[in-house]
C-alpha positions, 0 to 999 in steps of 0.5 A: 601165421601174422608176423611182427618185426621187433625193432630193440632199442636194447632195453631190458624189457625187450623179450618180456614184450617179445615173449608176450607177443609170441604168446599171442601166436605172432612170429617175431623176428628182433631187429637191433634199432641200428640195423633198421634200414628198410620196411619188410613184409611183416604184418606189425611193426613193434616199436619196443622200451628203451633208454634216452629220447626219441630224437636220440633216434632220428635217424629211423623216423623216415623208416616209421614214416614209410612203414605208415605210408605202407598203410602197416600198422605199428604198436609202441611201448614206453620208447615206441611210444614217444617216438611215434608221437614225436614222429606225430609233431608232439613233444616229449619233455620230463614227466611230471611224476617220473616213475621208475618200477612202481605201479601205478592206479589207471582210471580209465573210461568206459569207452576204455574199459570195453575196448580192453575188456578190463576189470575195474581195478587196472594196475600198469607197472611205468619205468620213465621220466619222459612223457608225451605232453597231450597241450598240443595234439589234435585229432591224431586218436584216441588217448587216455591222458593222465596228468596233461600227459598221454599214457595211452593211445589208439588210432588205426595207424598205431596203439601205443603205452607209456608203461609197461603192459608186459610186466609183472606189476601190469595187472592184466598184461593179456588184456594189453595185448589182444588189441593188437590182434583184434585192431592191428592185424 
């Protein structure tokens, strides 16, 4: 069975992703972000929601950065998200439209919609007010932009979302998630 390492920056959300990961047949084990001191032997680092901004939480960058020398792979959500572009070089600054628990309308690409296998009609639920600024990335992945900001991305090293895939405003949460298996693990 692949394995995942939750890392819980104590947020709300935490187990609904857990419970969404779990589904997808992965053995989690949740690690609270203060207590992570070393890279383990799991198959996935989940880098998971939580409150204030990335550079609150330095102090585990060099633990990221070790997990991707190790040629692991690693999915964020909102928090996770934004920590592993800061980690990148980008900045993370307000959101042009701070969000908190509404839905919002994503336009995606065909080059998107295939790899996701979604509907045309794509819903996600977004609780921020701190965005990834996309003026100043290069050729780090692929990512879906929305507002000059990245809402969305894949590389081989991570895939990460600036919303929330496993809430129940997220139409289609599944969809969200296969990629982790299929591109991850």
């Amino acid at each position: 069975m692949k394995s995942a390492l939750f890392i819980d920056f104590e947020d709300s959300f935490s187990f609904n992703v857990i419970q969404e990961l779990i589904e997808l047949g992965l053995s989690v084990e949740v690690l609270n972000w203060k207590e992570f001191r070393s890279i383990s032997k799991h198959d996935l680092l989940v880098l998971g929601p939580g409150p204030g901004h990335p550079n609150d939480y330095q102090n585990i960058f060099h633990l990221i950065k070790s997990w991707q020398n190790e040629n692991k792979k690693i999915f964020g959500v909102c928090l996770g998200h934004q920590i592993l572009w800061s980690i990148e070089g980008l900045s993370v600054a307000p959101a042009v439209h701070p969000v908190h628990g509404q839905k919002i309308h994503l336009s995606l690409t065909p080059q998107w919609q295939e790899w996701l296998q979604l509907p045309e009609e794509i819903w996600v639920q977004r609780y921020s007010s701190l965005a990834v600024k996309a003026e100043d990335y290069g050729q780090a992945g692929e990512n879906l932009l929305l507002d000059g900001e990245i809402v969305m991305s894949r590389s081989q090293k991570f895939i990460s979302y600036q919303f929330h895939p496993e809430s129940v405003g997220t139409n289609c949460r599944q969809h969200f998630f296969r990629p982790i298996l299929r591109d991850l693990i």
